[in-house]
C-alpha positions, -999 to +999 in steps of 0.1 A: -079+270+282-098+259+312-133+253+319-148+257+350-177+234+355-208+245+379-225+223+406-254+203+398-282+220+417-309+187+415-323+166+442-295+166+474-320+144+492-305+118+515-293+087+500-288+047+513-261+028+497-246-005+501-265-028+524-289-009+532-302+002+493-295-036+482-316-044+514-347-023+498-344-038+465-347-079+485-375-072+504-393-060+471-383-087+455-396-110+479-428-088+481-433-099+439-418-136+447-446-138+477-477-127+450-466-150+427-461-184+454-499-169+464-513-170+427-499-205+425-514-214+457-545-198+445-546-180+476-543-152+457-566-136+428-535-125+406-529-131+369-507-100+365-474-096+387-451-064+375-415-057+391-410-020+382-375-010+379-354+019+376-324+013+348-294-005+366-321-020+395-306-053+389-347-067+373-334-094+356-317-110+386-349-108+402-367-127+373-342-154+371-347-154+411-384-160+405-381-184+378-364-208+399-390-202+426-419-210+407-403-244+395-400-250+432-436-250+439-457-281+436-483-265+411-459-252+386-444-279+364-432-258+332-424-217+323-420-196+299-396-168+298-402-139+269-390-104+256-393-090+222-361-093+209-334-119+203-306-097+219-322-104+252-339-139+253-301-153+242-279-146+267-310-147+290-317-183+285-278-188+290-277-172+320-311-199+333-291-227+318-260-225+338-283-218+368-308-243+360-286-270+337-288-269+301-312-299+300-338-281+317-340-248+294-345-244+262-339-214+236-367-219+214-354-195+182-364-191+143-339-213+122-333-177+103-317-165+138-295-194+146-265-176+137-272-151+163-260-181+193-226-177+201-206-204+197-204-206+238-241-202+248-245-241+230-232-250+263-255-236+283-285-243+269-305-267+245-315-253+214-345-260+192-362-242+160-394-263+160-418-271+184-414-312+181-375-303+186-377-294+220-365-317+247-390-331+272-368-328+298-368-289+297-389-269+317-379-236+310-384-224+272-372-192+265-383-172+226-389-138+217-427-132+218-427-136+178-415-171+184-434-181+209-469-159+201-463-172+164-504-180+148-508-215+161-479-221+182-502-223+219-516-254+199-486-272+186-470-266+225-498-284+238-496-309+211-460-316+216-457-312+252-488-316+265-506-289+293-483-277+327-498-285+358-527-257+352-544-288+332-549-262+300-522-237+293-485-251+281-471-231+311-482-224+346-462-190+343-452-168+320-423-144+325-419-113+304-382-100+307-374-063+297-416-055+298-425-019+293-408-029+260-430-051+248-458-032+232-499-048+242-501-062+209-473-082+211-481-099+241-518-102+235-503-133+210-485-148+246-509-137+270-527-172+268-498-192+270-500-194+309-528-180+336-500-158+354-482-132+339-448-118+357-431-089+341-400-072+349-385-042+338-379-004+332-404+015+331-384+046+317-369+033+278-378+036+249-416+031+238-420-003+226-423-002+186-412-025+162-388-012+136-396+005+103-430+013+123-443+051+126-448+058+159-483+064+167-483+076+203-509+097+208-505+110+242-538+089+255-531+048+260-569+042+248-554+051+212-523+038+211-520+001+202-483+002+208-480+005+242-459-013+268-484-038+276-480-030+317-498-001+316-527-017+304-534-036+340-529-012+370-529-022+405-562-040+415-574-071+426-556-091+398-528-071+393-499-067+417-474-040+410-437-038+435-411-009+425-376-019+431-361+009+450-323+010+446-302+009+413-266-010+412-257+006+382-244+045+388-224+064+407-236+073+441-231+116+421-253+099+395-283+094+414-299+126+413-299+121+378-317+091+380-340+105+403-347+134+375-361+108+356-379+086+378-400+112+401-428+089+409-410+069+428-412+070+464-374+064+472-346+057+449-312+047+463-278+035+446-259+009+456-225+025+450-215+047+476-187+072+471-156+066+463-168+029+449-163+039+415-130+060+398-117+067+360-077+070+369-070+095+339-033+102+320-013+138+326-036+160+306-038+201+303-066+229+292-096+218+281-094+181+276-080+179+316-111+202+331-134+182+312-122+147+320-118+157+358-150+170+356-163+134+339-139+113+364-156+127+391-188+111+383-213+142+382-231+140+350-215+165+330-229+186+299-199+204+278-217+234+256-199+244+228-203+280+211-185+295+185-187+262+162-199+268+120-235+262+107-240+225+109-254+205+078-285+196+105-293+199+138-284+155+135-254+164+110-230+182+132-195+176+118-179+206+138-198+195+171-180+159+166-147+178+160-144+192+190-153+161+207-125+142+185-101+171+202-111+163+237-106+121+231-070+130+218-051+137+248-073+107+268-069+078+241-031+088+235-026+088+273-049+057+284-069+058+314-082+029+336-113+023+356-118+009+395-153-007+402-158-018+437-179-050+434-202-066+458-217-093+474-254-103+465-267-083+495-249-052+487-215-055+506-185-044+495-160-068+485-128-061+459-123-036+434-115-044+396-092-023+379-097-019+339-068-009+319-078+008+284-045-013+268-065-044+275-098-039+281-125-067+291-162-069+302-183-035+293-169-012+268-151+019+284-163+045+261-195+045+235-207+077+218-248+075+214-264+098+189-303+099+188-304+094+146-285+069+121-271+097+100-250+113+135-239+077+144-226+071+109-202+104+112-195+094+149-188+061+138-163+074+111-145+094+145-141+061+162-125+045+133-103+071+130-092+074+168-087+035+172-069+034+137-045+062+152-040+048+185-040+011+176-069+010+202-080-025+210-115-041+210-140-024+237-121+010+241-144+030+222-177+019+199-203+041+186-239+035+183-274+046+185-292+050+213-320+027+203-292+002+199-279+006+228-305+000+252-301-029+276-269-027+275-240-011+298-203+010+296-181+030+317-179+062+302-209+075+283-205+105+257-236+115+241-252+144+218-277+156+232-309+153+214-318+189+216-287+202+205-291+225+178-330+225+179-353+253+174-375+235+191-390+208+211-408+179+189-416+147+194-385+125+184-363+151+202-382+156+234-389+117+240-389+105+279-372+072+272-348+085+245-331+107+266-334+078+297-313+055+281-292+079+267-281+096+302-284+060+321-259+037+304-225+047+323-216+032+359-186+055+354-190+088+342-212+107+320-205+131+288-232+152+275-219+172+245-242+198+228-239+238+208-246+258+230-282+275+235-303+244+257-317+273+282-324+295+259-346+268+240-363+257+270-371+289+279-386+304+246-400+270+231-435+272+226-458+242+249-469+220+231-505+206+235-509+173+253-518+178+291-546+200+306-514+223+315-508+221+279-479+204+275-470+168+265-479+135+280-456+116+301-441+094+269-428+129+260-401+157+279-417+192+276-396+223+289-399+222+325-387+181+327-360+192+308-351+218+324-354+194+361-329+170+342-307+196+333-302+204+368-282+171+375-258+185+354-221+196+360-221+224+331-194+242+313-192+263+283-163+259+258-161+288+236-141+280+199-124+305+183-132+311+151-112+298+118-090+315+099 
């Protein structure tokens, strides 16, 4: 059986790629870079500096950027570099301490967490659990904002080390990595720790809670004492906000996707420009081969499946993962590889790399996201299964939760979608940043898998109350955002026979 996939109808606006998008992301770059040289000139009135970025806008290369710039100026002697969790200061502070040398940065981590190093990163970087540990040769100390806003610690860093060139703060700057993560009452216990703030990041993931918290989002910031702490301090006369405007990370057919979720911003570009980017894939026939083609061609695809039984829940959907098992057959028993064209720092096309799936390296190919633990335990059962019956090596195919799985990257992105067998929208199933990271993980090609019914949800679901329109605030998807991202969809319809 074949499947015949219709166009995506979203955004056809005209897009820059190459050069000219990587151009748009330097000169915003040097836009944040210049605020911050004039705060530490004190030419400038700003304590607040935020790099807004789209997933995949390359952010983090632009704080490293303006980490090393800030230790080039004469008033800065010492910085701080923070996020909220472990999985992004480590290989952060690596990445500084092969820049920088690994007697100037520091990973400043709880003794509980030291297993977390990889045996590799030692080289990079110098490591201390305790304040008196650190080195006094490093000017870069990189900790979660637990470590580093822990009661008392602003005191024992100015015991230890003594004040940056400020005269009272342990650091003349304070960089907040991965940002719109970091919820206001985390960094309210780093704020003080230097008298500029710079943070970079996404402003479209997942709201910043801790876990095993309830999620008290309310719709209105003034009650909600979990927010990213960015949208606390909007552009004024302290506060200096620069989008990035090009993403590295997607297709150049995956951009109007991107643009689906990121409407505010005034232009959004992508570096890759077609043809940059290919999945080669094995001889395949009927369904598996129109919806692998349809993937390989890097339109964001959605697969709806009707015919399938009752599932146990709309997050326990054994005959929904069934069907994707059938599809992954003919693909994992065939292989497949991927070409990436890489580039040069300003944008430039330079060689292509070639990723075999019988030895795979660098991002996985292939991770199934579910939204809940339950649907990434059964998902996680499929993948042992596959790789057990293909003798699949190590980064060919890896489940996980989308939660999990933000921050990082893959090829090929297969995903249930959250509102697949709903019967209607709440608020865990309708989230903004859920469903972001969930469509914006793939630089290769995307999978959305779901029972049918979608539009017939979106257009019967009740609104729910929020907005003077009366629907949801903009932490939340209500029908007609959901219906916009839909439209950046390839979409076919798989119809299963039913059992004997």
């Amino acid at each position: 059986m074949t499947i015949t996939f219709t166009t995506p109808t979203a955004d056809t606006a005209e897009a820059l790629h190459h050069q000219r998008a990587a151009h748009g992301n330097n000169q915003a770059a040097a836009q944040a870079s210049k605020a911050l040289t004039d705060a530490l000139d004190a030419t400038a009135a700003y304590d607040k500096i935020l790099l807004r970025a789209a997933a995949g806008a390359g952010k983090t290369h632009a704080l490293r950027h303006m980490v090393q710039q800030a230790l080039d100026h004469p008033s800065c002697s010492r910085v701080a570099v923070t996020a909220f969790a472990n999985k992004q200061v480590i290989p952060l502070a690596s990445d500084l301490g092969r820049e920088l040398g690994a007697d100037r940065v520091c990973l400043f981590i709880a003794r509980d967490r030291w297993a977390d190093i990889p045996p590799e990163i030692h080289d990079n970087v110098s490591v201390a659990t305790g304040t008196a540990d650190i080195p006094a040769s490093c000017d870069v100390i990189v900790g979660t904002s637990h470590k580093l806003g822990a009661f008392g610690e602003t005191k024992r860093l100015l015991q230890y080390l003594g004040p940056a060139d400020n005269g009272s703060s342990p650091f003349d700057v304070l960089f907040v990595d991965e940002a719109w993560q970091l919820p206001a009452h985390r960094y309210a216990t780093v704020e003080k720790l230097a008298p500029i703030s710079v943070g970079v990041g996404d402003v479209g993931q997942l709201p910043p809670l801790e876990p095993g918290e309830q999620n008290p989002w309310r719709g209105d910031p003034g009650h909600n004492p979990y927010r990213a702490w960015p949208t606390a301090y909007p552009a004024g006369p302290t506060t200096r906000i620069v989008d990035l405007p090009a993403v590295w990370r997607p297709t150049a057919t995956q951009l109007p996707l991107w643009r689906a979720f990121y409407t505010d911003w005034d232009q959004l570009h992508c570096v890759a420009a077609p043809g940059d980017r290919a999945v080669q894939l094995p001889p395949m026939t009927g369904t598996a081969a129109s919806v692998w083609n349809a993937v390989a061609d890097g339109n964001p695809t959605l697969l709806e499946i009707e015919g399938l039984p009752e599932p146990e829940a709309a997050d326990i959907d054994l005959p929904l993962l069934g069907v994707l098992e059938q599809l992954l057959d003919p693909l994992l028993d065939g292989g497949f590889r991927t070409v990436t064209r890489s580039y040069n720092g300003q944008g430039a096309p330079a060689s292509e790399v070639v990723v075999d799936s019988t030895a795979p390296h660098g991002d996985p190919l292939i991770v199934i996201l579910a939204t809940r633990n339950q649907a990434v335990d059964d998902a996680t059962d499929l993948v042992e299964r596959l790789t057990e019956r293909y003798d699949l090596p190590e980064g060919v195919l890896v489940a996980s939760t989308v939660d999990s799985w933000q921050g990082q990257t893959n090829a090929i992105t297969i995903a249930i979608h959250p509102l697949s067998g709903a019967e209607q929208l709440d608020e865990f199933n309708s989230a903004f940043g859920r469903l972001a990271v969930t469509c914006t993980r793939a630089t290769h090609g995307l999978l959305m898998i779901a029972r049918h019914g979608l539009d017939d949800l979106l257009d019967t679901t009740p609104a729910r109350p929020g907005t003077p329109l009366g629907e949801p605030g903009p932490r939340f998807l209500p029908r007609q955002t959901h219906q916009r991202i839909l439209s950046a969809f390839a979409k076919g319809l798989l119809t299963v026979p039913p059992s004997v």
